[in-house]
GUMIVO-458267 format. One record per residue (C-alpha): residue number from 1; x, y, z. Coordinates in nm, 3 decimals. Example, Ala and Ser with C-alpha at 12.3 -4.5 7.8 and 13.67 -1.06 7.14 Angstrom:
BEGIN
{1,{1.230,-0.450,0.780}}
{2,{1.367,-0.106,0.714}}
//
This chain:
BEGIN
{1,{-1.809,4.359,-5.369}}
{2,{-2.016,4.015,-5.293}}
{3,{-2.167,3.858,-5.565}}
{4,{-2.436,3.595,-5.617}}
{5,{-2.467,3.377,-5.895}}
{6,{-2.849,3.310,-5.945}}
{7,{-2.805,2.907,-6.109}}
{8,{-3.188,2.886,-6.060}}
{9,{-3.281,3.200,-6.285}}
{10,{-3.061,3.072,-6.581}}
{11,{-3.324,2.881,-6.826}}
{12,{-3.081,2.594,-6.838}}
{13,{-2.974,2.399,-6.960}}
{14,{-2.616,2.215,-7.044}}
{15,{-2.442,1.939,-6.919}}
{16,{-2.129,1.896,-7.183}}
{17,{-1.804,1.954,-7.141}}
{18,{-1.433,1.886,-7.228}}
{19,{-1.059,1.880,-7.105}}
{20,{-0.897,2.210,-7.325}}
{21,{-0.551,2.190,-7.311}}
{22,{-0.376,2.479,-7.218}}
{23,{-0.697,2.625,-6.997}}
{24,{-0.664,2.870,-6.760}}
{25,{-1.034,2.986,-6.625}}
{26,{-1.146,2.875,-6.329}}
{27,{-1.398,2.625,-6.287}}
{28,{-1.755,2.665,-6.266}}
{29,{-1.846,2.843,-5.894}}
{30,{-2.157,2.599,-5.861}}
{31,{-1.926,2.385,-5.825}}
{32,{-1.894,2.145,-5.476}}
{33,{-1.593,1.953,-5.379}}
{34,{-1.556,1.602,-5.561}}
{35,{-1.564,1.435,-5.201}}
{36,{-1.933,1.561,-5.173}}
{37,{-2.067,1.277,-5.375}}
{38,{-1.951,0.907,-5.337}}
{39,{-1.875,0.723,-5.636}}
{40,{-2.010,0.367,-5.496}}
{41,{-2.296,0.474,-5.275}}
{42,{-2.635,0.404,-5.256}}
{43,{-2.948,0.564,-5.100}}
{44,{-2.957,0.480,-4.730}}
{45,{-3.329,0.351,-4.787}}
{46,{-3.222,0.113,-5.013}}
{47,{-3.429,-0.241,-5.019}}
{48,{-3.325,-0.460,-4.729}}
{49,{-3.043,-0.672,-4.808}}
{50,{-3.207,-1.052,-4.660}}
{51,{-3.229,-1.254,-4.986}}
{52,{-3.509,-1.469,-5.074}}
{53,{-3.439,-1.857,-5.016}}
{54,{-3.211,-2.032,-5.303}}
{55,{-3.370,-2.343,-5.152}}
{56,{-3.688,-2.484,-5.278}}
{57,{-3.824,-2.359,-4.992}}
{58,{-4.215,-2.226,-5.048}}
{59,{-4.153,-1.833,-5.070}}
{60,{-4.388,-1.530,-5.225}}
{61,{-4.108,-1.350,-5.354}}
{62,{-4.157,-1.305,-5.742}}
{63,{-3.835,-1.465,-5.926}}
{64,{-3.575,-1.194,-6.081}}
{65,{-3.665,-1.152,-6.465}}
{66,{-3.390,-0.914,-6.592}}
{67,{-3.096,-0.860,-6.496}}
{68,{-3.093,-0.568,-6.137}}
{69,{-3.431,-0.645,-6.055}}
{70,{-3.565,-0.856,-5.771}}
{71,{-3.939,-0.814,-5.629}}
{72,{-3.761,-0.529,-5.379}}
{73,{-3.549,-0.365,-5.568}}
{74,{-3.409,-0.250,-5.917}}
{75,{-3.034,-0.164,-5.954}}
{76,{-2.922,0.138,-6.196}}
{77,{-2.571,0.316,-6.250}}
{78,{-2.396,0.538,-6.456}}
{79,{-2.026,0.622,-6.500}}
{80,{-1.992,0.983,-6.446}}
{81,{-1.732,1.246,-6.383}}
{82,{-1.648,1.304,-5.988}}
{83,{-1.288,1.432,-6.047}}
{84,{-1.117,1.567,-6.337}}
{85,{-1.247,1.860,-6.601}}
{86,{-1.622,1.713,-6.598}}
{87,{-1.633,1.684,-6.182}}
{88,{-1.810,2.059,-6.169}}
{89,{-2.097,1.914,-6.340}}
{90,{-2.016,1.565,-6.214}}
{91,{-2.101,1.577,-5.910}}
{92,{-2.426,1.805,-5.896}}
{93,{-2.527,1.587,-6.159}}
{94,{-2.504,1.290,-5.956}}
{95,{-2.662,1.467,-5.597}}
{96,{-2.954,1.492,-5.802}}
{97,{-3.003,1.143,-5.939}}
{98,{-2.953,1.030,-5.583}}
{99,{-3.197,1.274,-5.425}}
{100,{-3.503,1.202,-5.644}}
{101,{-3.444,0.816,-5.613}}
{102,{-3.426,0.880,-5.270}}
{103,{-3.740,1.052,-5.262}}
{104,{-3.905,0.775,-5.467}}
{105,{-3.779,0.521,-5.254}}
{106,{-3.888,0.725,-4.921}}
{107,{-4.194,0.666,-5.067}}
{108,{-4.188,0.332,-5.076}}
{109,{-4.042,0.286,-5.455}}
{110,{-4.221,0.185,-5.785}}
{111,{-4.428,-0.130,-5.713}}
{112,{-4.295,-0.252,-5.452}}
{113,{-3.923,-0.168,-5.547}}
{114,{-3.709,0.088,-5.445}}
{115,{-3.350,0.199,-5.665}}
{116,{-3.002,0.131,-5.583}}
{117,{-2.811,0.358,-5.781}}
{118,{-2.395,0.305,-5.852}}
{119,{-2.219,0.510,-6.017}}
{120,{-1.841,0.520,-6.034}}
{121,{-1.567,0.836,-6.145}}
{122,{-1.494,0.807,-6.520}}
{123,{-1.206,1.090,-6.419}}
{124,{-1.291,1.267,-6.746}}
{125,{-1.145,1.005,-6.983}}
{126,{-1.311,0.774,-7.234}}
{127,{-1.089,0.455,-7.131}}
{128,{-1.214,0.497,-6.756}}
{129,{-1.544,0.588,-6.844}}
{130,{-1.531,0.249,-7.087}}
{131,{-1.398,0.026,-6.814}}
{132,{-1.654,0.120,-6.586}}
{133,{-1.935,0.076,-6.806}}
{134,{-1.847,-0.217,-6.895}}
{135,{-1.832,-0.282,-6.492}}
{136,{-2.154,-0.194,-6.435}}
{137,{-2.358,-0.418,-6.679}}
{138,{-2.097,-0.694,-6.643}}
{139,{-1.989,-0.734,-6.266}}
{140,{-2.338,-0.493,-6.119}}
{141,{-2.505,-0.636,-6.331}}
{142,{-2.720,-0.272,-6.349}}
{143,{-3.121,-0.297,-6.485}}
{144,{-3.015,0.027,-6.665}}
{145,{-2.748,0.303,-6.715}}
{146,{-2.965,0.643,-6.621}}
{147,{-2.773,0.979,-6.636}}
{148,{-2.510,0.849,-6.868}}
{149,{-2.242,1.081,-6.866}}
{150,{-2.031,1.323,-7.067}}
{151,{-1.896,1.333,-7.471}}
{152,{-1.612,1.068,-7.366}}
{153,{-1.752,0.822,-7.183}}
{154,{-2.060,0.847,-7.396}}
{155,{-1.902,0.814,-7.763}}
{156,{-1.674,0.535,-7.603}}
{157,{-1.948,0.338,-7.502}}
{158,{-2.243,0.405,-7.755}}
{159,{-2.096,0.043,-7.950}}
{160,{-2.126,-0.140,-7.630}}
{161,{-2.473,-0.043,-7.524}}
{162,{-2.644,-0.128,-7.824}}
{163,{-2.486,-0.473,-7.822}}
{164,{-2.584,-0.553,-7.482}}
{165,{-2.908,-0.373,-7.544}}
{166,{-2.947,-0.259,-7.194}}
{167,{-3.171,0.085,-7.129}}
{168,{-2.983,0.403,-7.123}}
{169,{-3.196,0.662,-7.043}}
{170,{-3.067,1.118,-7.085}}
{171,{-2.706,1.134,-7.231}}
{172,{-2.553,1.449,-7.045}}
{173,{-2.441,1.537,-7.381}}
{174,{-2.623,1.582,-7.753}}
{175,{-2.353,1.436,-7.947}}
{176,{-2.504,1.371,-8.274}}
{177,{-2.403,1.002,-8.211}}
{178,{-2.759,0.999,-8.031}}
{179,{-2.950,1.035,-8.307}}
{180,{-3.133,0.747,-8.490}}
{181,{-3.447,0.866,-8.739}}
{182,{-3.634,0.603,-8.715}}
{183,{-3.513,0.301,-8.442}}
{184,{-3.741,0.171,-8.272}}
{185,{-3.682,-0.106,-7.946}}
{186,{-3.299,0.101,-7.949}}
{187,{-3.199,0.120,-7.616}}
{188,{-3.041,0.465,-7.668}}
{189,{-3.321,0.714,-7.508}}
{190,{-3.163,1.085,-7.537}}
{191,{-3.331,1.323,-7.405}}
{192,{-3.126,1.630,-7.425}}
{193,{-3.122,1.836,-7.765}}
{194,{-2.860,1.661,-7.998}}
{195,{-2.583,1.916,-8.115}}
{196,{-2.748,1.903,-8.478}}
{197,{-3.073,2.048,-8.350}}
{198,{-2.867,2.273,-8.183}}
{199,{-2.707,2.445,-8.434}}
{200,{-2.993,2.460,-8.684}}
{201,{-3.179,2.599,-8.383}}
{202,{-2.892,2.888,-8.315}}
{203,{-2.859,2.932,-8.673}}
{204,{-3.186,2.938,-8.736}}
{205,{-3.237,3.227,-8.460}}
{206,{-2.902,3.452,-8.556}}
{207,{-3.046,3.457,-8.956}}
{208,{-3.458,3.577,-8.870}}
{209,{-3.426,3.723,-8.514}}
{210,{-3.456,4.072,-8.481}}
{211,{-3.178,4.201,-8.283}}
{212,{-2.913,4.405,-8.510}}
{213,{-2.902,4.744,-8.533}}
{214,{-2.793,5.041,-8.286}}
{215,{-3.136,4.953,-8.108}}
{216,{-3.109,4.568,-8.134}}
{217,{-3.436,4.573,-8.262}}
{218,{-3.347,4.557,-8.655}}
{219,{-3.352,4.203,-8.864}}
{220,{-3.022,4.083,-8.984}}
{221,{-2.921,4.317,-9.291}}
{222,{-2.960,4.173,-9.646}}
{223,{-2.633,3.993,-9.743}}
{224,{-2.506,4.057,-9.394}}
{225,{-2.202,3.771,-9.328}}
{226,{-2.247,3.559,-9.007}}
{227,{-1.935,3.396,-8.807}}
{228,{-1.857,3.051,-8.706}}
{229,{-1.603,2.955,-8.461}}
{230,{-1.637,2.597,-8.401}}
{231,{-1.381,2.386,-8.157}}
{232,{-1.252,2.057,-8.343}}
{233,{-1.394,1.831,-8.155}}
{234,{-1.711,1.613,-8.085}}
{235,{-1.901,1.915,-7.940}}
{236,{-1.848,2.160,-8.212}}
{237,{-1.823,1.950,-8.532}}
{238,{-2.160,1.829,-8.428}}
{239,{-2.282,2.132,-8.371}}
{240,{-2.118,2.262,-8.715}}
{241,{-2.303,2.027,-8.869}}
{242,{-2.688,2.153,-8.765}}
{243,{-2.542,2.516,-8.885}}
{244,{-2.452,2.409,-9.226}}
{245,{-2.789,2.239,-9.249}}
{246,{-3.031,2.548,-9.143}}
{247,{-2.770,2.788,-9.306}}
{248,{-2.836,2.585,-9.633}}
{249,{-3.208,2.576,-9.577}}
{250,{-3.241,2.935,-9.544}}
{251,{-3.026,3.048,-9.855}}
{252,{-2.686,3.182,-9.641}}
{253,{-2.433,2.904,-9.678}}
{254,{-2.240,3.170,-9.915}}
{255,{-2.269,3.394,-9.650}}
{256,{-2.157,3.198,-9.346}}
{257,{-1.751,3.222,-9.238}}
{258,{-1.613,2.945,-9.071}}
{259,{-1.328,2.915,-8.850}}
{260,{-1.148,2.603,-8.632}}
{261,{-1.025,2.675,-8.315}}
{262,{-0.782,2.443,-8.163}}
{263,{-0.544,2.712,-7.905}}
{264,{-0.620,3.023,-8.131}}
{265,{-0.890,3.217,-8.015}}
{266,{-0.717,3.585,-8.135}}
{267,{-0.682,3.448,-8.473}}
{268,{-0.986,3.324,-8.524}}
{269,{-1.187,3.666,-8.412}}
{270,{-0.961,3.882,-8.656}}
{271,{-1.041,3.740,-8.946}}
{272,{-1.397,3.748,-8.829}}
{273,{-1.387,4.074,-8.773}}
{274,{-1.158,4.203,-9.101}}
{275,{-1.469,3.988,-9.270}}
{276,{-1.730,4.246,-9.154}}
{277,{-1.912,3.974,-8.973}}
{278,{-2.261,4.094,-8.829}}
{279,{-2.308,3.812,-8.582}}
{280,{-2.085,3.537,-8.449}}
{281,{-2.214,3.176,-8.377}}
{282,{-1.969,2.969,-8.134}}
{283,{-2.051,2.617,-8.124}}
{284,{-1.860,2.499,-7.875}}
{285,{-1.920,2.408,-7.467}}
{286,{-1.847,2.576,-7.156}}
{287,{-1.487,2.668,-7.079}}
{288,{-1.425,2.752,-7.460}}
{289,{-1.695,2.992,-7.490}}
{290,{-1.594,3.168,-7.226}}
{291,{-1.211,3.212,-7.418}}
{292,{-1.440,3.314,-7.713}}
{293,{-1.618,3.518,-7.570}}
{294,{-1.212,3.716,-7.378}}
{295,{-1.124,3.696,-7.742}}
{296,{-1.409,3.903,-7.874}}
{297,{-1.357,4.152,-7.644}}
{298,{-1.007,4.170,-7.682}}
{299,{-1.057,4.256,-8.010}}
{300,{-1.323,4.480,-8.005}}
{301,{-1.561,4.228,-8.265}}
{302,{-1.860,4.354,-8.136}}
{303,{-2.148,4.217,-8.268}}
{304,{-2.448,3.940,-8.127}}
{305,{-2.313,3.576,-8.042}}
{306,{-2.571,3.308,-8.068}}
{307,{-2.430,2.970,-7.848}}
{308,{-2.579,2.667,-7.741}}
{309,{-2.773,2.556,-7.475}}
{310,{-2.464,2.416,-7.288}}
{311,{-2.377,2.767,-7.222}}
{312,{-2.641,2.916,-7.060}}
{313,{-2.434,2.926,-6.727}}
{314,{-2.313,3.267,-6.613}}
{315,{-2.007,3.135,-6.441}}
{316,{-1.849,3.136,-6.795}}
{317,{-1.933,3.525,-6.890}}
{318,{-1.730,3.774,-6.752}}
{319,{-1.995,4.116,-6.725}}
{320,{-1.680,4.345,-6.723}}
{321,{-1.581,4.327,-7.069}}
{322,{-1.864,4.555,-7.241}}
{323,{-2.129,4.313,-7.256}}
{324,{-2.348,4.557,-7.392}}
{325,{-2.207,4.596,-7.683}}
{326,{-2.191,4.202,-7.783}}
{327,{-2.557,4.090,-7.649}}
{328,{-2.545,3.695,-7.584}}
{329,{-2.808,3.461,-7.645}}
{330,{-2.829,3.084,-7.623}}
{331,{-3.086,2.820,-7.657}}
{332,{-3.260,2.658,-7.375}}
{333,{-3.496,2.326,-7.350}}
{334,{-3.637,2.386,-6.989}}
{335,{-3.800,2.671,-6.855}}
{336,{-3.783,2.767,-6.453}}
{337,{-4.009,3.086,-6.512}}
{338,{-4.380,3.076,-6.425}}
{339,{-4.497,3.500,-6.399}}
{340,{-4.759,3.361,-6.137}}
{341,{-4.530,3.111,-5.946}}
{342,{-4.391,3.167,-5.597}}
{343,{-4.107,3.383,-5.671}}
{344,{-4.151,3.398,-6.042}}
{345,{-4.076,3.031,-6.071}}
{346,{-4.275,2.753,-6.199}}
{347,{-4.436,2.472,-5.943}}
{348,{-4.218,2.199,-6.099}}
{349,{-3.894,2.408,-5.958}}
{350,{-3.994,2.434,-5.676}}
{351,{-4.094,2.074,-5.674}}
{352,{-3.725,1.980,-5.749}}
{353,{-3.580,2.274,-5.463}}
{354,{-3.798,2.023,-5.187}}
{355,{-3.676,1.732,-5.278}}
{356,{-3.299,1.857,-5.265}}
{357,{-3.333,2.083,-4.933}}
{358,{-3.551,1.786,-4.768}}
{359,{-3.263,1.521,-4.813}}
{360,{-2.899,1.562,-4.792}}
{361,{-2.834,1.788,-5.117}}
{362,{-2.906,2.124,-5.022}}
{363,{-2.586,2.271,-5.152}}
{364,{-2.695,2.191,-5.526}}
{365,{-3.020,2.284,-5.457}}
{366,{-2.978,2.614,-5.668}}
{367,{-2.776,2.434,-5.903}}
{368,{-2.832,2.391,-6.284}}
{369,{-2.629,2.077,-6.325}}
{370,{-2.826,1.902,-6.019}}
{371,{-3.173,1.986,-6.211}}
{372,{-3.040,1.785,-6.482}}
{373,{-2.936,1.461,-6.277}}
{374,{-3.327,1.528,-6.085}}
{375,{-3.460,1.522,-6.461}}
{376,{-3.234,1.197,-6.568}}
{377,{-3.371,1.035,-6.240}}
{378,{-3.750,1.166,-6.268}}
{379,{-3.763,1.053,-6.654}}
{380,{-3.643,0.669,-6.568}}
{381,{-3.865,0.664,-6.273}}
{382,{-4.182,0.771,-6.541}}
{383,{-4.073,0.478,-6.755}}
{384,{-4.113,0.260,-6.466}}
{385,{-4.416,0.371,-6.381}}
{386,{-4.586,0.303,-6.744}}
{387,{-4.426,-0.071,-6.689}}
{388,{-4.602,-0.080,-6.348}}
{389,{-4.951,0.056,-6.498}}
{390,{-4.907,-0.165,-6.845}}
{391,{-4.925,-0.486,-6.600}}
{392,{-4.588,-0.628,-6.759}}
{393,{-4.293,-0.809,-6.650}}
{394,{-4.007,-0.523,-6.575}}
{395,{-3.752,-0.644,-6.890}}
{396,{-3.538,-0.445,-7.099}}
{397,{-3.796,-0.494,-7.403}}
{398,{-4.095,-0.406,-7.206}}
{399,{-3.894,-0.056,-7.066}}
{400,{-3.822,0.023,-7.371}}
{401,{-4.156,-0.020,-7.524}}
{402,{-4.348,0.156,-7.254}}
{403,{-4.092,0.424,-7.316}}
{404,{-4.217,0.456,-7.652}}
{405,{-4.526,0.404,-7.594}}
{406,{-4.674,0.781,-7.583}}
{407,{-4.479,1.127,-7.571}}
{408,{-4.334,1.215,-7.204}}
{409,{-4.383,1.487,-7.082}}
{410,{-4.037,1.717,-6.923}}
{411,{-4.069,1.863,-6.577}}
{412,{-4.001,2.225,-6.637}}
{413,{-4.107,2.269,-6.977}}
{414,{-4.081,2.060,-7.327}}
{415,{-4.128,1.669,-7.410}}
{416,{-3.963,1.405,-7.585}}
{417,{-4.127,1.193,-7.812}}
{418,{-3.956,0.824,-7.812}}
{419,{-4.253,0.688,-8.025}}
{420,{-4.216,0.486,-8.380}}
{421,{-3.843,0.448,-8.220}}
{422,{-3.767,0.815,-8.300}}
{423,{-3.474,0.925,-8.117}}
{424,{-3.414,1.258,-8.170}}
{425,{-3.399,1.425,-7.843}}
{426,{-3.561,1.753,-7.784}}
{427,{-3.588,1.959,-8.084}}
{428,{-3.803,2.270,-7.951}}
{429,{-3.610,2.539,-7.782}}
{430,{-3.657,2.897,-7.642}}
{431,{-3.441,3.201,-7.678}}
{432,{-3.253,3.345,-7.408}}
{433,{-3.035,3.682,-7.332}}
{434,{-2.755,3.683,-7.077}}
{435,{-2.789,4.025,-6.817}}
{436,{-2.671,4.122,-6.539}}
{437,{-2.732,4.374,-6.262}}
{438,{-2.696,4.475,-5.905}}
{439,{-2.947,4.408,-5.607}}
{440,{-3.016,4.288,-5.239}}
{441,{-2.970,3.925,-5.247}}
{442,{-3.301,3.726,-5.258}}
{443,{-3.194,3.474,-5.053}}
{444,{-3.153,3.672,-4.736}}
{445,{-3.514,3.807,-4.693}}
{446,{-3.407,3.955,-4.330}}
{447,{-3.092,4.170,-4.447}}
{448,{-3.074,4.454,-4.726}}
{449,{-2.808,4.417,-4.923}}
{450,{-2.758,4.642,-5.266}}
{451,{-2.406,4.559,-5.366}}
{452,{-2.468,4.207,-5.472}}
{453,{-2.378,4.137,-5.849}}
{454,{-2.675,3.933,-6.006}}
{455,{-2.643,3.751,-6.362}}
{456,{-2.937,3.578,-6.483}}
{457,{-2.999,3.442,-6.857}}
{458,{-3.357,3.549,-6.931}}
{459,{-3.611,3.386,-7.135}}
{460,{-3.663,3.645,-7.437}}
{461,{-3.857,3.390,-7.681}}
{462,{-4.090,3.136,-7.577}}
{463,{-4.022,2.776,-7.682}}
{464,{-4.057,2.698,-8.062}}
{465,{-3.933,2.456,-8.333}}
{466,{-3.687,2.490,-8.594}}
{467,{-4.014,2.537,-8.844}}
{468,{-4.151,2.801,-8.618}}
{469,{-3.782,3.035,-8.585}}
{470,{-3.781,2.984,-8.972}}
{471,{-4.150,3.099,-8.980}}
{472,{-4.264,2.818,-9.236}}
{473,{-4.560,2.706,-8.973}}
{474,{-4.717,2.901,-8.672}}
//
């Protein structure tokens, strides 16, 4: 039986994940071989390389004023994950930083400059990811670090960055690390939800959504005890941290469960399930939901599991194992779906799906992971465009501050809201519901096919704040 994996249907959106020891599941199928993406290279329309005079020779070429930036062009990087566990989001990631900044720079740039983006492997590991870092503001000598990637190299090098002060603009993570109230000129400019969000978000959802009940149409029953099974680690403690928050908010920590997973998936799920649990929440990334989710099977705990964003990827839900009786559902910050688009999808996708098939990244062009290096790429491009408009020297202050100067809107649904140095990340989600089904493939308009398997995760609830779910404002 073929099967097609529909990336572009799945209301992304997640871009974590980690090295479990011991794993055995196969890696994301979106994903392209590490040699796909070069981990030094730089758009071929890249500013011409004659310098400017370092004689006092008369010359109309504006002196450099920040570090990466001449009158032609304006150096960024990141450090991001081309082999290793983190390559299957690595490199999409990366093909779609490079094919919006080559798009901007086919079009002649931002004022007058176009990008030269570096970015070198971090191999999945905190020291490489450090070292490289450290690389690019150092020996590049980068304007800014724009898609900065993963948990590891992230958390090593949050210290570092806010010495240096240099621009770092979307974590591919929401370690709570990100967060800052109230911080305003901080370099750090998340964009993705942090964890904490996260999980009052989920928890927020799996206490007043109506989904229980032979019909999954019934609220959650009165006293009713909900699971945790959190990974100990960055991803889930932070995660486990938003749940204990919302769960105290809405008057069920008494009734929450909590369990660590470390190797001990089985264990975790019968105790769960001896506890009478009505739903499970499983804060945790990719390749461990996807052992939660065996697990639950396995033992027959069948009941709704609410996950994070991270996980709205089908590659890591197996459809055989009874889905129906365990419905999934999982946040999501962007939205593909517009009823009266081309296709069902919204203009802004299929902005993104000509920019990838018109350069050399067609292969990602269905892929989730390359929509969130696009958005990493599009968002630093907007922040030089309010520099451009404001009439200011391009400096780190002045990014920073035109960053913060008014809320930005997200291709694709949502903003982010930088001002008064708020740095929160996205905190407005929808709700979606993992299905699957078979079809002809809609990709081959000239053949009918039937047999193909197709797995989407559907929007169910539009987009709404914490204070919304909890249904303390409407």
């Amino acid at each position: 039986m073929k099967k097609l994996v529909l990336i572009a249907f799945a209301l992304v959106f997640g871009l974590t994940i980690m090295a479990c020891d011991g794993a055995t599941t196969a890696a994301p199928t979106t994903a392209a071989p590490t040699t796909a993406s070069p981990t030094t290279g730089s758009p071929t329309t890249a500013a011409p390389t004659t310098a400017a005079p370092t004689t006092a020779t008369p010359t109309t070429e504006a002196p450099i004023i920040v570090q990466g930036v001449t009158a032609t062009s304006i150096k960024v990087g990141n450090a991001a994950s081309t082999t290793g566990a983190g390559a299957g989001v690595g490199v999409p990631f990366n093909a779609g930083i490079n094919a919006y900044f080559d798009y901007i720079n086919g079009l002649g740039g931002i004022d007058g400059r176009t990008i030269n983006f570096v970015t070198y492997d971090d191999t999945t590991n905190p020291t490489v990811g450090l070292s490289n870092t450290e690389k690019l503001i150092e020996e590049d000598e980068i304007f800014a670090l724009v898609g900065h990637f993963g948990t590891w190299t992230v958390g090593a090098t949050l210290e570092l960055i806010q010495e240096t002060g240099i621009p770092m603009i979307y974590a591919a993570t929401g370690v709570n690390s990100l967060y800052f109230q109230e911080s305003e000129g901080n370099p750090v400019m998340a964009v993705q939800p942090i964890y904490k969000t996260d999980g009052r978000i989920m928890t927020a959802r799996a206490i007043k959504e109506s989904v229980y009940g032979a019909t999954g149409d019934q609220p959650l029953p009165s006293g009713a005890k909900i699971g945790v099974v959190y990974t100990n680690d960055d991803v889930g403690l932070s995660i486990k941290e938003g749940i204990e928050q919302e769960a105290e908010i809405l008057g069920k920590s008494a009734d929450m469960i909590y369990q660590a997973v470390t190797t001990s998936y089985a264990t975790a799920m019968l105790i769960l399930k001896a506890s009478g649990v009505s739903a499970i929440i499983l804060a945790m990334n990719q390749e461990p939901f996807g052992y939660a989710l065996q697990q639950m099977h396995n033992n027959s705990l069948n009941v709704p599991v609410f996950s994070s964003y991270v996980n709205a990827d089908v590659t890591q839900v197996n459809h055989t194992l009874d889905i129906a009786a365990r419905p999934i559902f999982v946040n999501a910050w962007l939205d593909l779906l517009d009823p009266e688009g081309v296709s069902g999808l919204s203009q802004e996708y299929w902005d993104y799906y000509t920019v990838m098939i018109s350069g050399d990244y067609a292969a990602y062009a269905l892929n989730n992971y390359a929509i969130a290096g696009y958005m990493a790429a599009y968002i630093f491009v907007e922040g030089l465009k309010r520099v451009e408009t404001a009439d200011v020297p391009l400096t780190w202050a002045n990014y920073i501050a035109q960053m913060e100067s008014a809320v930005l809107d997200i291709p694709m649904g949502g903003e982010v809201d930088w001002t008064n140095g708020k740095r929160w990340g996205i905190s407005e989600m929808s709700l979606l519901k993992y299905s699957y089904g078979y079809g002809d493939n809609p990709l081959t308009t000239d053949v009918v096919e039937t047999d193909y398997l197709i797995e989407t995760f559907g929007k169910v609830r539009e987009i709404q704040s914490i204070e919304e779910i909890e249904g303390t404002i409407e």
